[in-house]
C-alpha positions in Angstrom: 82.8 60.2 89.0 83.3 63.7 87.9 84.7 66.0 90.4 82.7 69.1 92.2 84.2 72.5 91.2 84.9 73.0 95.2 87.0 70.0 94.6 89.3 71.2 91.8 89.2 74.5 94.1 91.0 73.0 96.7 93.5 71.0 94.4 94.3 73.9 92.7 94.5 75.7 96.2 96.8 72.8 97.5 99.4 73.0 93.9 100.1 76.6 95.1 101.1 76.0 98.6 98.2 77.6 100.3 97.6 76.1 103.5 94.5 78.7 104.3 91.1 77.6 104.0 89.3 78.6 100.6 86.8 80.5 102.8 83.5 81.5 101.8 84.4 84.9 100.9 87.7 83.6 99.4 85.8 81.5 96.7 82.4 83.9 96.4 85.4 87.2 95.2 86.5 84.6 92.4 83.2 83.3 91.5 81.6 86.9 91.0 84.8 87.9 88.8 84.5 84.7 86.8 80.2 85.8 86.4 80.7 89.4 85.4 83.9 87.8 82.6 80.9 85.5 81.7 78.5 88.4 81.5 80.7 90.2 79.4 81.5 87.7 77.0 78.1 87.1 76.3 77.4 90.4 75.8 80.5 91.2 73.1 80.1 87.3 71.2 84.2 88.0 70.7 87.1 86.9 72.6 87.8 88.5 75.7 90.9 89.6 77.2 91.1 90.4 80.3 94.4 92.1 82.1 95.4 91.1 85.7 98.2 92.8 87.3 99.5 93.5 91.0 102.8 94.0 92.9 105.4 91.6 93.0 104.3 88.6 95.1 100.9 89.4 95.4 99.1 86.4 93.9 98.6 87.2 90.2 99.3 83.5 88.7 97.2 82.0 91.8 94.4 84.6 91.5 94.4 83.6 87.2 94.3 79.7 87.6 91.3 79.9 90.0 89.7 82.1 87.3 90.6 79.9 84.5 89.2 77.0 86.6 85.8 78.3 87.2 85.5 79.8 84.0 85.9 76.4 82.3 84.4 74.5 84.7 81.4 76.5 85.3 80.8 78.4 81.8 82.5 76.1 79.9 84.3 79.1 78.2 88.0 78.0 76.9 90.4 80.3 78.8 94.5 80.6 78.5 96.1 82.3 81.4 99.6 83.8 79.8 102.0 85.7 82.3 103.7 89.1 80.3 106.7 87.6 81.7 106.4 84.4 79.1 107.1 86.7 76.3 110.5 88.6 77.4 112.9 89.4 74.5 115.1 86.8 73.9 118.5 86.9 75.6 120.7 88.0 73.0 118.6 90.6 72.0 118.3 91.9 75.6 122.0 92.1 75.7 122.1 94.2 72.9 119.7 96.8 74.0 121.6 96.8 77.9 124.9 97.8 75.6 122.8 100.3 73.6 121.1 102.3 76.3 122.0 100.8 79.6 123.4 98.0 81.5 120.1 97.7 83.6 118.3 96.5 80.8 119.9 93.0 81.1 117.7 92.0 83.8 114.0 91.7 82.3 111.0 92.5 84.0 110.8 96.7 83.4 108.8 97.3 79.8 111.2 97.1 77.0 112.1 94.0 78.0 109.0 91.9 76.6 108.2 91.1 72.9 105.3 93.6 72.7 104.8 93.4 69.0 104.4 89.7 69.2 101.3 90.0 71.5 99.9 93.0 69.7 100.0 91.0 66.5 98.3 87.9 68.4 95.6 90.6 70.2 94.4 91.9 66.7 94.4 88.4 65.2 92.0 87.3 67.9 90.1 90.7 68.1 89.1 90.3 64.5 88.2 86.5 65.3 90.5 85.5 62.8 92.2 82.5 65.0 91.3 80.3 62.7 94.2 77.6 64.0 95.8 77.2 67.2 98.5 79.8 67.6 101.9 79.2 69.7 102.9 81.7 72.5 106.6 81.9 73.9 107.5 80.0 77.3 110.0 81.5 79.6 111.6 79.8 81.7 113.7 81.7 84.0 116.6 79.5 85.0 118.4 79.6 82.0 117.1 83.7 81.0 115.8 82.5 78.0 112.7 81.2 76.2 112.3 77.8 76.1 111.8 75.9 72.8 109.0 76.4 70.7 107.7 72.5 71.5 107.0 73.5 74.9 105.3 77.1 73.9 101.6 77.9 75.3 99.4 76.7 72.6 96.1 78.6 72.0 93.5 76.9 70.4 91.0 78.8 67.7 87.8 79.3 69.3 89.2 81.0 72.2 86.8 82.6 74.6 88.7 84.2 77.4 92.7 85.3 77.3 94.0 86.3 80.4 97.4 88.7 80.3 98.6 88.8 84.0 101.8 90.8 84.9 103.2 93.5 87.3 102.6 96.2 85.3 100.1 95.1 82.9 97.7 98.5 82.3 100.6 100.3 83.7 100.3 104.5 82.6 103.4 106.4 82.0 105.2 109.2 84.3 104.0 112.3 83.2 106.3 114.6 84.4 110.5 114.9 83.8 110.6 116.5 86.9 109.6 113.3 88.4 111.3 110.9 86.5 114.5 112.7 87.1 114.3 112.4 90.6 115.8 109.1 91.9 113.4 107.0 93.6 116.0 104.4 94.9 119.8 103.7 95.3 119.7 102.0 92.0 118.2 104.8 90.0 120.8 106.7 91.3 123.4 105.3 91.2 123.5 102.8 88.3 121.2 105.0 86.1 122.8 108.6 87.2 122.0 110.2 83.5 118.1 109.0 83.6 118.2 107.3 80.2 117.3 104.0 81.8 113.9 105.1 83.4 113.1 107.4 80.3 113.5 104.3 78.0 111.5 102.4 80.1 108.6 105.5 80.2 108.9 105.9 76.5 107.5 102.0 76.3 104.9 102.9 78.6 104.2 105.8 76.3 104.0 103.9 73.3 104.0 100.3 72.6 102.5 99.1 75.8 100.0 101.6 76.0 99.2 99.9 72.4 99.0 96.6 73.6 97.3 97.8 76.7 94.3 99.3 75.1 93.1 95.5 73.5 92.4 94.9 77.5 88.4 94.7 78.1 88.2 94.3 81.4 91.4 95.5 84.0 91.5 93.4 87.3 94.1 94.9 89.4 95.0 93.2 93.0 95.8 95.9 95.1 98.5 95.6 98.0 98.3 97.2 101.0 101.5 99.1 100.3 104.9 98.5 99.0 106.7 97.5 101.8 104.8 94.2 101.3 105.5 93.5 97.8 109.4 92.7 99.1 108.5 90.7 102.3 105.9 88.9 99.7 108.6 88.5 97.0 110.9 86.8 99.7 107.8 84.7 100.5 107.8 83.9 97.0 111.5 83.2 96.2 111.1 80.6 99.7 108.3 78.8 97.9 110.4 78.6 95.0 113.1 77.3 96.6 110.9 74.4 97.9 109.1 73.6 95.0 112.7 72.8 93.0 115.0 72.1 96.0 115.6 68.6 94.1 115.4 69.8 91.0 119.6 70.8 89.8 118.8 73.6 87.1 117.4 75.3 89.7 120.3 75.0 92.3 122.1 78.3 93.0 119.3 80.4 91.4 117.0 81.3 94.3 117.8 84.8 95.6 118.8 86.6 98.7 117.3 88.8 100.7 119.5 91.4 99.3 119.5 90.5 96.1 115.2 90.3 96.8 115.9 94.0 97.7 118.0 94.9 94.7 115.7 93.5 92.2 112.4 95.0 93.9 114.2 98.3 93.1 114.3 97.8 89.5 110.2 98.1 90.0 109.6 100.5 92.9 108.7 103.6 90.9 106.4 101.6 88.3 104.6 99.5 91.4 104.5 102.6 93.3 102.9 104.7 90.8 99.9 101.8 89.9 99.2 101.7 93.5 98.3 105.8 92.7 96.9 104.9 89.1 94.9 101.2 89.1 91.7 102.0 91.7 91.2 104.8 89.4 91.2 102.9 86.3 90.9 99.8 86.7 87.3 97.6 86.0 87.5 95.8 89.3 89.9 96.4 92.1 90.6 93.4 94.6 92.8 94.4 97.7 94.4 92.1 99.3 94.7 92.1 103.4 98.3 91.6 104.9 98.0 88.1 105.2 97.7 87.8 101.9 94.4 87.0 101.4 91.5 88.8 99.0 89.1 90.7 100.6 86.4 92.4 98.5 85.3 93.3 95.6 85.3 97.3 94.1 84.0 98.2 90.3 84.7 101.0 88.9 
């Protein structure tokens, strides 16, 4: 017997650890995204790509799966949902650039610490419909800071309808002015990044080859929190789910952070997160905010 959509709704709700009910307009904000994707893809005939970012914590991969899912279910359109986060530098080559520029560079997440050029070249490749056999995209897996081997890669098949790029700062815009990015946002900035050249490496990607990869995006869904005092207390909420999703797995012993270390790490986002809170509802397509318990409530197009 082949099971309802509403049914695979609910399993996929269930996978993620999210004991509230799929209400009705819960499931009606990701069925009207997955129609005006479908809409869109009719209209073009090419491969979409769609960009999906938010703070820290605020339901990006879960808000992507339920997309995919009705996407394929209902339109029958074959999607991949990639995180930006799959396709950080290597290791070795992230320890190089920390010694280069700065020391801060060693933990990934900030841009210039993702294989750009990698997903550029795979953007134009399925821009000009040219996927003309499936195509391997790096895994990450965070536990050991490193990709994982290329056996256990996302593989997109040709004939691709829908790609969906979800990250924190996916269609993020550069800082503007010096003035501001000289001025220390946080404790971290500075005092681990005192000369600026951290923060003004991390613009110049902005600046450059994200804005690059950025500009393949056809349609910008950006879930907006309600400020960014709740991107830490949903990062915790995060780490804690983490923690009990792989409490018997060993890799993963020792790995789950603190609520200082939670604090630490936000910091290494603030002034990006903080500035898309200013930036997305200007330019992004469609603008979902998302209510302090965590839960979508409407729809805005730009």
């Amino acid at each position: 017997m082949k099971e309802s959509l509403n049914h695979k709704l609910n399993k996929l709700k269930n996978s993620f650890f999210i004991k509230e009910n799929l209400n009705k307009n819960f499931k009606n904000i990701y069925l009207k995204i997955a129609e005006l994707i479908f809409l869109k893809k009719t209209s073009s005939g090419k491969p979409l790509i769609i960009g999906l970012a938010g703070g820290q914590g605020s339901g990006k991969t879960t808000f992507a799966q339920f997309l995919k899912l009705i996407l394929e279910n209902r339109y029958n359109l074959k999607t991949i949902s990639v995180s930006i986060d799959d396709v950080y530098k290597t290791k070795n080559v992230r320890i190089k650039i920390s010694k280069k520029i700065n020391k801060l560079f060693l933990t990934r997440g900030v841009p210039g610490t993702h294989d750009v050029n990698f997903l550029i070249k795979f953007f134009k490749v399925l821009k000009d419909n040219n996927l003309s056999k499936s195509f391997l995209i790096p895994k990450f897996d965070k536990s050991i800071d490193d990709r994982l081997p290329k056996n256990k890669w996302h593989c997109v098949e040709k004939k691709l309808d829908v790609f969906i790029l979800e990250g924190w700062c996916v269609g993020a815009r550069p800082e503007e002015s010096n003035l501001n990015l000289k001025k220390p946002i946080n404790k971290l900035e500075a005092i681990e990044d005192k000369n600026c050249k951290w923060r003004s490496k991390v613009n110049q990607h902005l600046k450059n080859d994200y804005k690059k990869l950025f500009s393949f995006i056809n349609l910008m869904i950006y879930l907006e929190v309600p400020n960014f005092n709740k991107v830490l207390t949903w990062r915790g909420l995060q780490e804690k789910k983490l923690a009990y999703s792989r409490k018997n797995i060993s890799k993963y012993k020792n790995k789950i952070m603190s609520e200082s270390e939670i604090k630490r790490f936000i910091m290494f986002y603030e002034r990006i997160t903080k500035k898309m809170l200013i930036d997305m509802p200007k330019f992004a397509d469609i603008i979902v905010p998302i209510s302090s318990n965590h839960q979508p409530k409407k729809i805005i197009l730009n």
